[in-house]
Steps between C-alpha positions, in 0.01 A plus 500: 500500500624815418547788768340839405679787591311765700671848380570703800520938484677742631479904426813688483520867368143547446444193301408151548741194407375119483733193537523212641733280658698392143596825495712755755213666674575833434693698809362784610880700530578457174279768410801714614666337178183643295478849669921555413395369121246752489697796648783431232236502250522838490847541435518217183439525162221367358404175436375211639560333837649140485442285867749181528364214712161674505315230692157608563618827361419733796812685488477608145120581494575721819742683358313585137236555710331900474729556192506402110783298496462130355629174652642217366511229803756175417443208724636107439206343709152449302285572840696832581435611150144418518436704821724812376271469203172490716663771788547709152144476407358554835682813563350633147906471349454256245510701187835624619647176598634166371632214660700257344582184585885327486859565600590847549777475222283382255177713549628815511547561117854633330434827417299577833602839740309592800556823677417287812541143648405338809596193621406272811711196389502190706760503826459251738831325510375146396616350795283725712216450288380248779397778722226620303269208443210716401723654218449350190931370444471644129388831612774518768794257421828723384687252481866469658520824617176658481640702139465241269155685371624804540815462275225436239323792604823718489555324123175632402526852615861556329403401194106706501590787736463817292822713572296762706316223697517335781398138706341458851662147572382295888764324603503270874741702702862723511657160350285516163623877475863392516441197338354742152790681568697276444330341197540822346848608575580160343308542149684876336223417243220537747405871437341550874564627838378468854348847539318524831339223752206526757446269764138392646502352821633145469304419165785574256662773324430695180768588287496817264689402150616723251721510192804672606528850469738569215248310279215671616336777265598893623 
């Protein structure tokens, strides 16, 4: 016999977001991710907004959220991308707003810039993964060191960042921050740069990425 899932809600920002437990149940400080993305809205050039790891997609609907902007929302998981589709048309969003479905790499298309990215990547080491059994793993597993997503993430973002843009990346902690750092410092082809960080509480970090600033316009 097959199990139905009974969807579950939450409201965040002024809007209401369904999931259930196949997916990360959307956390209510992360809408500090969505409130910076919104803020540096006003700074970017124009064009669309691209979210990373979207999940149910609360952190990219919050942030388009009271402006025109439009959202493309990338997620590997079929149930995340079917609840950032239906968050998108609950909120009224959907005309400005496609999900795809696949790896990162491969759905964002060659050619693609975005003024703006955010990303809340996996980063759960996997051997802490354990701790969290109401997590679903995929949603929270980072593999070795909790950056194994994100080095995707920071992939992405070099190669679709428009010069004058930037990225709102969550990482787990002060180690992740080091840890992109290094990843950077260590790729002279990776066209980015740890700009600014903000902590919240004990939930994670956010880390402001730009291009550096001899390549950014005048």
């Amino acid at each position: 016999m097959t199990v139905q899932s009974v969807p579950s809600s939450v409201a965040m920002g002024g809007l209401l977001f369904s999931y259930d437990h196949r997916v990360l149940a959307p956390r209510p400080w992360t809408e500090a991710q969505s409130r910076w993305a919104r803020d540096l809205l006003d700074e970017v050039p124009d064009g669309p907004v691209l979210e990373l790891c979207s999940g149910a997609g609360h952190i990219g609907l919050l942030a388009i959220l009271g402006n025109r902007r439009s959202l493309v929302m990338v997620d590997a998981d079929e149930v995340a991308c079917s609840f950032a589709q239906r968050n998108a048309s609950a909120a009224g969003l959907q005309e400005r707003v496609e999900v795809r479905r696949g790896r990162l790499e491969e759905e964002v298309r060659p050619g693609e810039v975005f003024p703006l990215v955010i990303a809340d990547p996996p980063w759960v080491p996997s051997s802490a993964v354990d701790r969290f059994p109401e997590d679903p793993v995929l949603a929270i597993d980072g593999g070795v060191d909790g950056l194994g997503p994100t080095r995707s993430c920071l992939q992405v973002i070099d190669q679709h960042l428009d010069p004058a843009g930037c990225a709102v990346l969550q990482v787990g902690g002060a180690a992740h921050v080091k840890g992109i750092g290094r990843w950077l410092e260590s790729r002279p082809s990776a066209r980015l740069q740890v700009s600014e960080t903000r902590t919240f509480g004990d939930r994670g970090v956010l880390v402001l990425l730009r291009r550096p600033s001899q390549e950014r316009p005048c």
